[in-house]
One Martini backbone bead per residue (centre of mass of N, CA, C, O) as a GRO file, in nm:
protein
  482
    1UNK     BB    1   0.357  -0.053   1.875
    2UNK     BB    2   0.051  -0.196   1.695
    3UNK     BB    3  -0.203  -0.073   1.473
    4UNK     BB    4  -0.400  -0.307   1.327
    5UNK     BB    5  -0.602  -0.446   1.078
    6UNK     BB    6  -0.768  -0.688   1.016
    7UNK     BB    7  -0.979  -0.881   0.839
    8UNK     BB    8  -1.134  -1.058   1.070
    9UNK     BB    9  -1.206  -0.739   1.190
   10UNK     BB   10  -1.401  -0.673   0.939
   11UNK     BB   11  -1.583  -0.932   0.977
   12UNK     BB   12  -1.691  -0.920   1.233
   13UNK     BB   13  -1.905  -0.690   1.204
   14UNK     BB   14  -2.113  -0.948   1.003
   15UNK     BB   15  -2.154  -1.094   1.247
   16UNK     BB   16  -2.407  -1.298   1.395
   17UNK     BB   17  -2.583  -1.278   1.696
   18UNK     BB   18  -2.699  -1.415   2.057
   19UNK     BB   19  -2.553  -1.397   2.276
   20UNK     BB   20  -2.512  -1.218   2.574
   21UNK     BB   21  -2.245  -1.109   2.544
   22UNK     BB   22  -2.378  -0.916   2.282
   23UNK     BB   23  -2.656  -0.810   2.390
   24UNK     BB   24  -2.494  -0.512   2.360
   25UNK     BB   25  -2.324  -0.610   2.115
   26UNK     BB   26  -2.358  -0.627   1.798
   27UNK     BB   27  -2.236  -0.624   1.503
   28UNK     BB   28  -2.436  -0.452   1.338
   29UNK     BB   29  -2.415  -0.241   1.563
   30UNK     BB   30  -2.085  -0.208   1.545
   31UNK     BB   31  -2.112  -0.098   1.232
   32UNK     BB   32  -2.278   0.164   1.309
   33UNK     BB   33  -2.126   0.290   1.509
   34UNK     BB   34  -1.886   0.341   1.339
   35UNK     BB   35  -2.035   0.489   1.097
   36UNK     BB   36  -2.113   0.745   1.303
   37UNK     BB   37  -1.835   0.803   1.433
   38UNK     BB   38  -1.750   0.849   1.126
   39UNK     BB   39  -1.857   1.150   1.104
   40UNK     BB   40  -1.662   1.258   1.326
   41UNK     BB   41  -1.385   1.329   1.533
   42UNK     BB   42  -1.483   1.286   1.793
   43UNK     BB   43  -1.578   0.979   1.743
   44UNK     BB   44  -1.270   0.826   1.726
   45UNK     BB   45  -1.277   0.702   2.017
   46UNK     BB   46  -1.549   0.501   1.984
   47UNK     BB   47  -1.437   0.394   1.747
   48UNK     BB   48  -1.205   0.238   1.833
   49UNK     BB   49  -1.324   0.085   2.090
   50UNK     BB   50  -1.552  -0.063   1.900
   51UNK     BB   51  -1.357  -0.200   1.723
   52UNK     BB   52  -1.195  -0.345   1.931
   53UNK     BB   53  -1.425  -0.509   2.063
   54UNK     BB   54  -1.468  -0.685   1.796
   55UNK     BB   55  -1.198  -0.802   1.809
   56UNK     BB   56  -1.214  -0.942   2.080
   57UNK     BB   57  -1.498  -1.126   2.055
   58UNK     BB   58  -1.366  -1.297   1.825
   59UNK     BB   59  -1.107  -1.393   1.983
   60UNK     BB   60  -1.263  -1.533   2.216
   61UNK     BB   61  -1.519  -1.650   2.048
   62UNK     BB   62  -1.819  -1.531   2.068
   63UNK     BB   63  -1.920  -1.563   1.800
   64UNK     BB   64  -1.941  -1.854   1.717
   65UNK     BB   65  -2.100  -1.898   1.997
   66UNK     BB   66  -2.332  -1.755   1.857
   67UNK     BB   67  -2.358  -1.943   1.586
   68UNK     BB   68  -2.379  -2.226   1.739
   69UNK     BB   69  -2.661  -2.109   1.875
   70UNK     BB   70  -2.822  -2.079   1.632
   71UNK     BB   71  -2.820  -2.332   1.497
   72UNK     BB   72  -2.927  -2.501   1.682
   73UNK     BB   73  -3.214  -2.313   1.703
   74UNK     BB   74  -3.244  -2.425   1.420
   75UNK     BB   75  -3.449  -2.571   1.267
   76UNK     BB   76  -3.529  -2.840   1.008
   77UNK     BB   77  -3.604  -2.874   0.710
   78UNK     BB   78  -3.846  -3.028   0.608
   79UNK     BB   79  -3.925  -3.338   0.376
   80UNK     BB   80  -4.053  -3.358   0.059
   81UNK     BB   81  -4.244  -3.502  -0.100
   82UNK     BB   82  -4.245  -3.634  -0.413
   83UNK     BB   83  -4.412  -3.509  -0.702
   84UNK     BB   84  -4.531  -3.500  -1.022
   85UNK     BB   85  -4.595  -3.184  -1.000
   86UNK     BB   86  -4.288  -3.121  -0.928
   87UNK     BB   87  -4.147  -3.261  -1.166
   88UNK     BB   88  -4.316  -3.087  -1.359
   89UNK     BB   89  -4.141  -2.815  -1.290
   90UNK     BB   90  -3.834  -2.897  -1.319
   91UNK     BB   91  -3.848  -2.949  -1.621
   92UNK     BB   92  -3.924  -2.657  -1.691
   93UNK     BB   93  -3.674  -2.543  -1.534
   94UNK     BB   94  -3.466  -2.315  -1.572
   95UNK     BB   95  -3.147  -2.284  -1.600
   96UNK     BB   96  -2.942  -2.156  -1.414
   97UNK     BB   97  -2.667  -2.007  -1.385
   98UNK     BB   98  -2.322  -1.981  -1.345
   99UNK     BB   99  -2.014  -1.956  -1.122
  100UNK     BB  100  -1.671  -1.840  -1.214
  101UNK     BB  101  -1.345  -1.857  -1.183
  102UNK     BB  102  -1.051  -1.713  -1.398
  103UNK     BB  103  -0.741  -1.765  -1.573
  104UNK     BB  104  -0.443  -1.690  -1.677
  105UNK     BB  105  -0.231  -1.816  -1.856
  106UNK     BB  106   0.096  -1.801  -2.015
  107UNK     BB  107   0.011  -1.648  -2.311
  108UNK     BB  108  -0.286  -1.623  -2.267
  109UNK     BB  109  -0.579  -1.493  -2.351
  110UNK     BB  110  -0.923  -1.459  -2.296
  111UNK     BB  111  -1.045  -1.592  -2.548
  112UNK     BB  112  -0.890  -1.875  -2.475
  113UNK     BB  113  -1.003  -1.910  -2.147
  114UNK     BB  114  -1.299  -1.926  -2.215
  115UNK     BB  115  -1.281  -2.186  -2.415
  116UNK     BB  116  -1.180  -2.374  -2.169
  117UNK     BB  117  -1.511  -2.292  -2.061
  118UNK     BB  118  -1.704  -2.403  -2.279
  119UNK     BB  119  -1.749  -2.096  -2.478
  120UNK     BB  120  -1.913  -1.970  -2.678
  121UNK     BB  121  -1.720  -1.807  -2.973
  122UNK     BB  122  -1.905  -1.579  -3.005
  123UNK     BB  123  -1.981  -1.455  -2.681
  124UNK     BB  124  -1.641  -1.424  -2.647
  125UNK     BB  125  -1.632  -1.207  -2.849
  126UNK     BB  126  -1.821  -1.002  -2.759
  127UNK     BB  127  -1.722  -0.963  -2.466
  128UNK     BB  128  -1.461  -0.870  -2.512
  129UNK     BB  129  -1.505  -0.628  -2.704
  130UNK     BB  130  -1.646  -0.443  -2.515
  131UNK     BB  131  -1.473  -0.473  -2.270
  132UNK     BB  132  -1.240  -0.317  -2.433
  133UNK     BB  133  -1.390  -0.040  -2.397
  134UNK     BB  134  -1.305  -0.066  -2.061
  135UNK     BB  135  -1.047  -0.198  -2.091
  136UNK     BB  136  -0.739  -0.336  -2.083
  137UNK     BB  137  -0.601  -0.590  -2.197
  138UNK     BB  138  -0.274  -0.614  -2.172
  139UNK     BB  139  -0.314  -0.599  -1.842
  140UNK     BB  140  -0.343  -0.895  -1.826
  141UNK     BB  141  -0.267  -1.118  -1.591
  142UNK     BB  142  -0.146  -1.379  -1.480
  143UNK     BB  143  -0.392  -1.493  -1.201
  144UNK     BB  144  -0.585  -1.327  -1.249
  145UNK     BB  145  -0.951  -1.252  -1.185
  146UNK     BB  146  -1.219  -1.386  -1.364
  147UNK     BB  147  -1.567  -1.315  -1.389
  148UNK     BB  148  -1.845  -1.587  -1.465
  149UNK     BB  149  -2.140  -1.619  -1.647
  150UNK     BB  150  -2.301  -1.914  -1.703
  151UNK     BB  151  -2.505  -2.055  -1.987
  152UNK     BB  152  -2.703  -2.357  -2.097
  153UNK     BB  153  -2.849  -2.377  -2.372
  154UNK     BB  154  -3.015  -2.464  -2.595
  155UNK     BB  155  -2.905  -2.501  -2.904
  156UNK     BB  156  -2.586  -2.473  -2.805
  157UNK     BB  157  -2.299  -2.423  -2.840
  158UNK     BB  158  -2.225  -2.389  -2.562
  159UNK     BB  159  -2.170  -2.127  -2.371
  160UNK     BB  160  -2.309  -1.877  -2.205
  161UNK     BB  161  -2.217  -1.492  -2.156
  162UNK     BB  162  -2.404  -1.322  -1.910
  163UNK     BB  163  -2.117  -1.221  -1.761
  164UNK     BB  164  -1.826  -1.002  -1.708
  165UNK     BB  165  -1.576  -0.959  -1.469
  166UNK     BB  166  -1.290  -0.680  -1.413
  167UNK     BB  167  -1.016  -0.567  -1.242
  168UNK     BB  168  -0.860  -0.251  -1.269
  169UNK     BB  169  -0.912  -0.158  -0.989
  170UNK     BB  170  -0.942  -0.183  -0.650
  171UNK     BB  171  -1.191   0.049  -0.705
  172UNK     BB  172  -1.258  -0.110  -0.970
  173UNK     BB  173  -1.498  -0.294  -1.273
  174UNK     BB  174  -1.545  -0.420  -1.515
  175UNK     BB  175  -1.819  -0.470  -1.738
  176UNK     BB  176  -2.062  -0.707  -1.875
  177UNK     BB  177  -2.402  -0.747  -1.994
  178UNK     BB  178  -2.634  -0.898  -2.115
  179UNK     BB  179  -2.873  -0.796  -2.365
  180UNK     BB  180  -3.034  -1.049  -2.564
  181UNK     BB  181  -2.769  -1.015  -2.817
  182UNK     BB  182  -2.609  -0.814  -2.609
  183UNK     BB  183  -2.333  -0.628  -2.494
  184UNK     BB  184  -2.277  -0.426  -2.161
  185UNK     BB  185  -2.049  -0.175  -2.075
  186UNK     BB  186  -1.876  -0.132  -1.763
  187UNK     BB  187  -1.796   0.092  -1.483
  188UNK     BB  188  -1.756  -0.005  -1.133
  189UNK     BB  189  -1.774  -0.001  -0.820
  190UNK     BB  190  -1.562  -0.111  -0.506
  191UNK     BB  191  -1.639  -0.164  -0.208
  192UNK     BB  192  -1.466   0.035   0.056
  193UNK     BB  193  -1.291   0.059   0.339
  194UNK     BB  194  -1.190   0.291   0.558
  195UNK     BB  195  -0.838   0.318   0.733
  196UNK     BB  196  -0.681   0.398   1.027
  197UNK     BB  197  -0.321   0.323   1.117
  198UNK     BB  198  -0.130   0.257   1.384
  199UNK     BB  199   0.256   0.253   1.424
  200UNK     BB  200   0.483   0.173   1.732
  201UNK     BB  201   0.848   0.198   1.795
  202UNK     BB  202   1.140   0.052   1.844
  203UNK     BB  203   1.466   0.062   1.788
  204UNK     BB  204   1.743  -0.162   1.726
  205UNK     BB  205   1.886  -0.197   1.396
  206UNK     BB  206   1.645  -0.090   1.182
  207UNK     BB  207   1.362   0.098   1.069
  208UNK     BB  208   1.292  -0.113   0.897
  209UNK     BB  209   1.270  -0.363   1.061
  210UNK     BB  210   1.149  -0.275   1.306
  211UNK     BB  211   0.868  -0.221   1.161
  212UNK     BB  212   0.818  -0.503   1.062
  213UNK     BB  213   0.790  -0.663   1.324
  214UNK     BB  214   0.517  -0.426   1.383
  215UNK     BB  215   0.356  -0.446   1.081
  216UNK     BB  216   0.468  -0.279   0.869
  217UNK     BB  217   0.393  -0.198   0.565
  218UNK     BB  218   0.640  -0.194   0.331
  219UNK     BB  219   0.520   0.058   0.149
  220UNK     BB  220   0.563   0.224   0.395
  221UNK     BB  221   0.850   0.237   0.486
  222UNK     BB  222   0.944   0.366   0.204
  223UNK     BB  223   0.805   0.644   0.249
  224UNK     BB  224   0.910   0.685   0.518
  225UNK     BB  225   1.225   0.704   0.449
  226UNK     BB  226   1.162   0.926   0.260
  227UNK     BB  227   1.057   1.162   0.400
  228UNK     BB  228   1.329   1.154   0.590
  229UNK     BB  229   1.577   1.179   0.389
  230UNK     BB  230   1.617   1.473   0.399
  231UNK     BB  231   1.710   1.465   0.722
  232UNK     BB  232   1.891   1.146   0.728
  233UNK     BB  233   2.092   1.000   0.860
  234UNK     BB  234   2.077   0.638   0.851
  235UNK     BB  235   2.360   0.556   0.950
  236UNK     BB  236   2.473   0.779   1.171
  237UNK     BB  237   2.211   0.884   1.351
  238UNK     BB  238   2.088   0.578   1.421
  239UNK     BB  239   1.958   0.432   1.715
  240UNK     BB  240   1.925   0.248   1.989
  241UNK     BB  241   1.623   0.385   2.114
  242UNK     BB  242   1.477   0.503   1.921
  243UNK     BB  243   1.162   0.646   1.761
  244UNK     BB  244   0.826   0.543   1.587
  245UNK     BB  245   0.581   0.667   1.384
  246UNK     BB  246   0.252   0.564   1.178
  247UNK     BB  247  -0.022   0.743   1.080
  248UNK     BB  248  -0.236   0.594   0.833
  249UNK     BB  249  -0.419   0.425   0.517
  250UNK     BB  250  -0.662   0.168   0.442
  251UNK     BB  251  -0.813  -0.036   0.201
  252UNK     BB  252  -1.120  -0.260   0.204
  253UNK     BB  253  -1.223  -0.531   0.007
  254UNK     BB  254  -1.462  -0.759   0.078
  255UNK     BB  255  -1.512  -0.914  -0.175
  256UNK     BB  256  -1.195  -0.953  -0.187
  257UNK     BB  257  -1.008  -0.927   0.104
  258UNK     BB  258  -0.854  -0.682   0.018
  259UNK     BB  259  -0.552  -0.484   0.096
  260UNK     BB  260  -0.489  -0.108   0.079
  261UNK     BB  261  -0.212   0.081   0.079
  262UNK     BB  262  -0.183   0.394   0.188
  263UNK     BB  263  -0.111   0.706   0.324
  264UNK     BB  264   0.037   0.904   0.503
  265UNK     BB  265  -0.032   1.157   0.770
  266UNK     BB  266   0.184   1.065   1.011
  267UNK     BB  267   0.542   1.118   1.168
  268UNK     BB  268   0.768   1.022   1.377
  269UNK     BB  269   1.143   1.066   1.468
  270UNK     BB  270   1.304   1.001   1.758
  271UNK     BB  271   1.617   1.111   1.857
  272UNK     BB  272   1.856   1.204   2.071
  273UNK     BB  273   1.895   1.505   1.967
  274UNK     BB  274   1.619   1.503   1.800
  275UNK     BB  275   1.285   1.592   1.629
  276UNK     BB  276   1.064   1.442   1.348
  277UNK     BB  277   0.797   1.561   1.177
  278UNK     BB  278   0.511   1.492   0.968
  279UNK     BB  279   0.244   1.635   0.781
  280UNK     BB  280  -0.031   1.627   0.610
  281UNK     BB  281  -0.105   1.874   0.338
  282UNK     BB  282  -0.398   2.020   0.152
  283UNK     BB  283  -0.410   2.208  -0.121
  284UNK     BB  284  -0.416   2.403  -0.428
  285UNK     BB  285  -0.104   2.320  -0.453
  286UNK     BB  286  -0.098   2.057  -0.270
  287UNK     BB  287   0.081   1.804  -0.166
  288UNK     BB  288   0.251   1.775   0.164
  289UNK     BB  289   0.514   1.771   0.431
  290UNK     BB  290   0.462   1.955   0.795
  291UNK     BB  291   0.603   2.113   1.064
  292UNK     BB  292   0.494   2.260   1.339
  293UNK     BB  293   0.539   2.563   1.130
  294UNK     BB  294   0.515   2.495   0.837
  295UNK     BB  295   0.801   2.330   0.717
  296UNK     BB  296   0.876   2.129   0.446
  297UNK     BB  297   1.032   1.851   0.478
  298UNK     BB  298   1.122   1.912   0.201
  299UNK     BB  299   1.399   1.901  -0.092
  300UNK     BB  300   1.560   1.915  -0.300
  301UNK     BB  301   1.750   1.653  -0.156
  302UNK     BB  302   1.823   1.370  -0.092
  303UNK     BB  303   2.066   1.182   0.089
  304UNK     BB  304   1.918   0.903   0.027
  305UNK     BB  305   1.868   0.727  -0.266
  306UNK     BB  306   1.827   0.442  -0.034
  307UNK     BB  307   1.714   0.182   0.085
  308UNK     BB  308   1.858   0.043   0.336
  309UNK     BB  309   2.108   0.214   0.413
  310UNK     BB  310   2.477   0.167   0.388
  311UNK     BB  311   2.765   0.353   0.477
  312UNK     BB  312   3.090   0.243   0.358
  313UNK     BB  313   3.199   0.490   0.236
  314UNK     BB  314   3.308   0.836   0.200
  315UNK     BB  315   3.389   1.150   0.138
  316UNK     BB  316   3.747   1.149   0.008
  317UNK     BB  317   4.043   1.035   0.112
  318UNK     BB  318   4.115   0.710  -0.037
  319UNK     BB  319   4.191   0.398  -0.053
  320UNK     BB  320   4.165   0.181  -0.328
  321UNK     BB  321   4.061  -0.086  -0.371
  322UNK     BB  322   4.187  -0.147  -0.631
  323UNK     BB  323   4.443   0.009  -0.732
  324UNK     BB  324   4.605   0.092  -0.401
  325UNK     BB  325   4.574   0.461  -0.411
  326UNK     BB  326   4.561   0.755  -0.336
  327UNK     BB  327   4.220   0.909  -0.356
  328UNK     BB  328   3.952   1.096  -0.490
  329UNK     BB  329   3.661   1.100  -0.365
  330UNK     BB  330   3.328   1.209  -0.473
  331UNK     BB  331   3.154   1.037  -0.284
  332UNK     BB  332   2.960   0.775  -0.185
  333UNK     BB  333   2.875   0.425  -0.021
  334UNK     BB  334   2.627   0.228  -0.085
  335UNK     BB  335   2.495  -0.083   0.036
  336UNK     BB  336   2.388  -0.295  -0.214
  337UNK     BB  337   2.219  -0.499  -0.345
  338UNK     BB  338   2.116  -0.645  -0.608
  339UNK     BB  339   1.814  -0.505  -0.713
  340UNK     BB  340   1.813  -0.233  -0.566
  341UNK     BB  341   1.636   0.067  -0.567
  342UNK     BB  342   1.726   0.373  -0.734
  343UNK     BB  343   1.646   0.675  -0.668
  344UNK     BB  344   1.558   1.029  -0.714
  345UNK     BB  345   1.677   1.300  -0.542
  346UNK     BB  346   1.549   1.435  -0.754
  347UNK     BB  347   1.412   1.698  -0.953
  348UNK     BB  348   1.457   1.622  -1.336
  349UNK     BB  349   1.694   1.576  -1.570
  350UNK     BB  350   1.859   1.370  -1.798
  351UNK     BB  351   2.193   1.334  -1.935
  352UNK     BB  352   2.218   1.036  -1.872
  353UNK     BB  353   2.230   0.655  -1.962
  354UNK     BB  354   2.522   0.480  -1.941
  355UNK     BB  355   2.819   0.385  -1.997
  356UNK     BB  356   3.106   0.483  -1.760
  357UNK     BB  357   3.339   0.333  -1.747
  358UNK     BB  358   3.441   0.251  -1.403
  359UNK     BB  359   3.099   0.329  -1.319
  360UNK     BB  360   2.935   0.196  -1.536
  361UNK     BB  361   2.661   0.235  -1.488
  362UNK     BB  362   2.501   0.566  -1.571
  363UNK     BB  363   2.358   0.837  -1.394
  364UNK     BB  364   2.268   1.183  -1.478
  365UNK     BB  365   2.134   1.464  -1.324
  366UNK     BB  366   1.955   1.752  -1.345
  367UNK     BB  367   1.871   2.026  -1.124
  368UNK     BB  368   1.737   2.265  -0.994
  369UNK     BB  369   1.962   2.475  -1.084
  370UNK     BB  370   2.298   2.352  -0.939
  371UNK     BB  371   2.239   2.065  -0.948
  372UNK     BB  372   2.378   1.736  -0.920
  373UNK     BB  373   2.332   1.373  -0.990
  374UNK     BB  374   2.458   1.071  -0.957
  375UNK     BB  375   2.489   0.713  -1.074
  376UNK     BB  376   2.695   0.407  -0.987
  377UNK     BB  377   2.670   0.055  -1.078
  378UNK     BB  378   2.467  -0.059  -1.204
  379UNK     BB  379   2.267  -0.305  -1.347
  380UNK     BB  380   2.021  -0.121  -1.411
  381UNK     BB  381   1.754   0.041  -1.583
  382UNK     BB  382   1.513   0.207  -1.563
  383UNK     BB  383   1.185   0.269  -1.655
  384UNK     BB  384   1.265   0.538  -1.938
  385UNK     BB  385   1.598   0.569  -1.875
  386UNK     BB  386   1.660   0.846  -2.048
  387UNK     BB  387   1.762   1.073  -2.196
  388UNK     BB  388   1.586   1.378  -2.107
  389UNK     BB  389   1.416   1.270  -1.892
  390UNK     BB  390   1.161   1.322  -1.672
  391UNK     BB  391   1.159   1.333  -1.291
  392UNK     BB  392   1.131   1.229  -0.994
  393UNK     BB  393   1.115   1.235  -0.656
  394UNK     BB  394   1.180   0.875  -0.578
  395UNK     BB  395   1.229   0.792  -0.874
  396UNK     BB  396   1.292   0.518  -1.051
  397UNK     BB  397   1.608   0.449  -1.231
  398UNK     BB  398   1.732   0.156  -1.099
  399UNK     BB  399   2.000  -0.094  -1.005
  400UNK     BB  400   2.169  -0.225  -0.790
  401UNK     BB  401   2.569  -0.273  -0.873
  402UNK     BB  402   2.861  -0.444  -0.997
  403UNK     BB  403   2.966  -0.212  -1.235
  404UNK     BB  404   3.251  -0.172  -1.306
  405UNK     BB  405   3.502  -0.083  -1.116
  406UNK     BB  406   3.483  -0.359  -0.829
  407UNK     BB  407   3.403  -0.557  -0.571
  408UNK     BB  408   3.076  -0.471  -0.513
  409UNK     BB  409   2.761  -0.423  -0.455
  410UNK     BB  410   2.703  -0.086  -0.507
  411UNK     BB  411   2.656   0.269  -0.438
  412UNK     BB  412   2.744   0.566  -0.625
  413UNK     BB  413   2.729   0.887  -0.470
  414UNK     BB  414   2.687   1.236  -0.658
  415UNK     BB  415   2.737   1.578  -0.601
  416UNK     BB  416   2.680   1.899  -0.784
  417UNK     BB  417   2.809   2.220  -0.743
  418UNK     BB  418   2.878   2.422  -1.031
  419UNK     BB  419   3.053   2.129  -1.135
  420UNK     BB  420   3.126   2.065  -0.813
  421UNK     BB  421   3.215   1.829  -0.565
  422UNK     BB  422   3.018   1.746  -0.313
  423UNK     BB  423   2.877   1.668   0.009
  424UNK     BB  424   2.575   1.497   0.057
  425UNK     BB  425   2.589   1.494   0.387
  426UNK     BB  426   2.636   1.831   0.429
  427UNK     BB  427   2.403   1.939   0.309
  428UNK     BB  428   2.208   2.284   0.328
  429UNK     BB  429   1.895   2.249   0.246
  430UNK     BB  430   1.643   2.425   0.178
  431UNK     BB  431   1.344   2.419   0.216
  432UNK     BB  432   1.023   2.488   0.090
  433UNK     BB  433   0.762   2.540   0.170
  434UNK     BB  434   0.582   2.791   0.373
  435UNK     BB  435   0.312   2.831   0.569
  436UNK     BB  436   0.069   3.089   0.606
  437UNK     BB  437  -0.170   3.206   0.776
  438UNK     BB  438  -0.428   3.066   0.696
  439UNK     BB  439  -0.305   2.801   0.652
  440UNK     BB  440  -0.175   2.760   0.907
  441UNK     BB  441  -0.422   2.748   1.066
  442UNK     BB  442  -0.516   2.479   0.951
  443UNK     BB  443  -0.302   2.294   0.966
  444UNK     BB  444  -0.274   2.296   1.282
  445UNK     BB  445  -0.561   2.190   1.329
  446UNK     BB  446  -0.543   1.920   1.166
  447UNK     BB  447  -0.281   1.831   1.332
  448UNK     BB  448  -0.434   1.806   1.644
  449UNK     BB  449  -0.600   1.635   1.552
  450UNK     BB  450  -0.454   1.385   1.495
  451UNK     BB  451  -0.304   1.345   1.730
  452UNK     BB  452  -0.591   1.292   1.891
  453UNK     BB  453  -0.637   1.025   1.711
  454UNK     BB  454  -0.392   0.884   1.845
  455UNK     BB  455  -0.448   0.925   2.165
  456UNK     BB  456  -0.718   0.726   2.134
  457UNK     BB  457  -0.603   0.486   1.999
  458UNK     BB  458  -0.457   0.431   2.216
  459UNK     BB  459  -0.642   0.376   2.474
  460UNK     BB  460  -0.792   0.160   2.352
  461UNK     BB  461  -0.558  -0.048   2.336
  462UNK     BB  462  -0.544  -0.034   2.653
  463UNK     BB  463  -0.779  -0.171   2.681
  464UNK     BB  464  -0.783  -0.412   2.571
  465UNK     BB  465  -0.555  -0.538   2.703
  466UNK     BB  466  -0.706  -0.550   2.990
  467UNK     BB  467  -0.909  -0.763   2.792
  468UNK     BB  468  -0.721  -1.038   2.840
  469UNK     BB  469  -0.662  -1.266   2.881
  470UNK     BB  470  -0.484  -1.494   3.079
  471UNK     BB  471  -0.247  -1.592   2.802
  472UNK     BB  472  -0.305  -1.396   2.603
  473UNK     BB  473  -0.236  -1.254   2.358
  474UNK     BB  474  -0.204  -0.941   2.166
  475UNK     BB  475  -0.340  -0.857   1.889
  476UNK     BB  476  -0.342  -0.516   1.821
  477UNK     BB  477  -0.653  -0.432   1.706
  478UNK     BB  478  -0.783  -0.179   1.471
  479UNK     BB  479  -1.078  -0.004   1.408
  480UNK     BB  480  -1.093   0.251   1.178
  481UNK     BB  481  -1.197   0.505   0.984
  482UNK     BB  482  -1.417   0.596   0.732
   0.00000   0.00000   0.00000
């Protein structure tokens, strides 16, 4: 089951209606409501109910139909008829702006973007000067957005710049604007609407697809991966059957339709022999996830350092592939297409990053204390991947390829501790912080909050669920706290 906010789902709040339906919530009421409701922690059961009330209405229809009955009752505007002196009022009347957006084309400069906007080259260079005061121009990609107000003024080559807004960031956007024959650069926030939601179900294949059918968004999916691994052989230990959840973060900003995906809150899954859960928590030490006791989820290395990993060859003695005679394995190999990301098993500094003989390309880590982590066979380097760099844990160092002496492509990952080869899978490495006295107190209070809004929120979507008509599919969501 996943409970997931659409678009449709928070434009339904902004929708006015009339209908009869609504006469008890109308949208902007129900907007107000949950903003009210996300004011406290108690209110989230509310809040919960009230946003999936608001995308029910939406998907059954009541909002159109409330929409197509303002129009009906809506006179339409006199016809005026035109006069001399309307005629002269409208010949001394100013041009309006335009508004247009615009992307660069491939290769193409900004100020070269504008000018193909017939906008005068004076105007182009004075507002891109301004704007790289507060953005980095490098950074503009071909198809982003730039938006822009143009002006065509008398006795002017071209157009005039009257405003110009960049995108820096989900929530940040450049802007320029006109203020006499000089431009005013500032950095504005772009309003967005925080959500909370819930995905969970059972495994069938792997944690990977399973989580994707029920519509858990990739990068939240990876973090998960990544969270579990410190703990979980996912080739070994996960069978189908198993169950798991993800209630997570995402903001979404109207102005542009965009949602970004926000930070896991807490995780659970569910295996036949024991059950892993994380919740996030954050003080003056910084943020960190912990089991149900204070102790911290983290280890000093991941067991599996690629997503959607399959265990291929295990660590000993083994007939090689290629050679044809038994010799000791020293690593594992996960099955990786070529060019999936290899993550860096732990925080640590870089010792190599070269061609390394049957190897092919090879990194090795040495890492806080005695342990190394080596990564062999890769197609390319991470950016930065290079001798001296340090790493932290789970970031990108390489991808995986079929170099130095294979059959085809995957990973091999070898651990060493005090300079001698051990199995990776059978590491016993101790947890990190450990939480205690007051922290632990406060940890623990407000896990129970987390608990207690993921059981509002399943209530919440049962009650959808029987307000479904029948024949018609379950949506499956709702809107987030703010």
């Amino acid at each position: 089951m996943r409970i997931d906010p659409s678009k449709d789902a928070i434009q339904a709040h902004e929708k006015s209606s009339h209908s009869s339906l609504l006469s008890l919530m109308q949208p902007k009421k129900l907007l107000k409501t949950v903003i009210k409701a996300s004011e406290s922690p108690a209110g989230f059961g509310i809040l919960a109910l009230v946003g999936i009330t608001a995308v029910f209405l939406y998907q059954t229809g009541a909002f159109e139909a409330a929409s197509e009955s303002l129009q009906s009752e809506t006179p339409a505007a006199p016809i005026m008829a035109e006069t001399a002196q309307a005629s002269e009022i409208d010949k001394t009347k100013p041009e309006e702006p335009s508004l247009l957006s615009l992307s660069l084309r491939s290769g193409e400069t900004l100020i070269e973007a504008l000018l193909r906007q017939d906008v005068n080259s004076q105007s182009a260079h004075r507002a891109v000067a301004e704007l790289s005061s507060v953005a980095d121009m490098r950074r503009i990609r071909p198809g982003q957005e730039i938006r822009i107000k143009l002006l065509q003024e008398a006795n002017t080559d071209g157009k005039t710049i009257e405003e110009l807004r960049l995108r820096t960031a989900f929530d940040k956007e450049a802007t320029v604007k006109r203020t006499g024959e000089a431009y005013q650069p500032s950095e504005e926030d772009i309003k967005t609407i925080q959500l909370t939601n819930l995905v969970e179900g059972t495994i069938e294949d792997s944690l990977y697809i399973s989580a994707q059918k029920e519509g858990l968004p990739a990068p939240v999916i990876v973090n998960a991966i990544r969270l579990l691994s410190f703990d979980v052989d996912f080739e070994r230990e996960i069978r189908t059957g198993d169950t798991y959840s993800v209630y997570y973060t995402r903001r979404y900003a109207p102005e542009f339709d965009d949602i970004e995906e926000g930070k896991i809150l807490r995780i659970n899954l569910g295996m036949q022999k024991r059950e892993l859960e994380g919740t996030l928590y954050s003080d003056s030490e910084g943020s960190d996830y912990f089991d149900a006791e204070g102790n911290s989820t983290r280890r000093a290395l991941m067991k599996t350092p690629v997503d959607k990993a399959v265990m291929t060859s295990s660590y000993g003695k083994r007939k090689h592939p290629v050679l044809g005679y038994t010799r000791m394995h020293k690593g594992v190999d996960f099955r990786a297409y070529t060019g999936t990301p290899i993550m860096a098993a732990g925080d640590g500094v870089i010792e190599r990053a070269n061609r390394y003989g049957s190897y092919g390309n090879y990194i090795r880590i040495r890492h806080n204390g005695n342990y190394q982590t080596a990564y062999a066979h890769l197609s390319k380097f991470g950016k930065g991947s290079k001798k001296g760099r340090r790493v932290k844990q789970g970031q990108i160092i390489g991808y995986s390829g079929a170099t130095g002496r294979v059959t085809g492509a995957h990973l091999h990952y070898e651990v060493y501790y005090n300079g001698k080869s051990v199995n990776p899978m059978s590491l016993k490495l101790p947890s990190g912080r450990k939480l205690q006295g007051d922290d632990l107190n406060i940890f623990q209070a407000q896990r129970d909050t987390l608990i207690a809004q993921i059981g509002q929120t399943r209530e919440a979507y049962s009650i959808l669920a029987s307000l479904e008509p029948a024949g018609r599919s379950t949506s499956r969501t709702a809107i987030g706290d703010n």
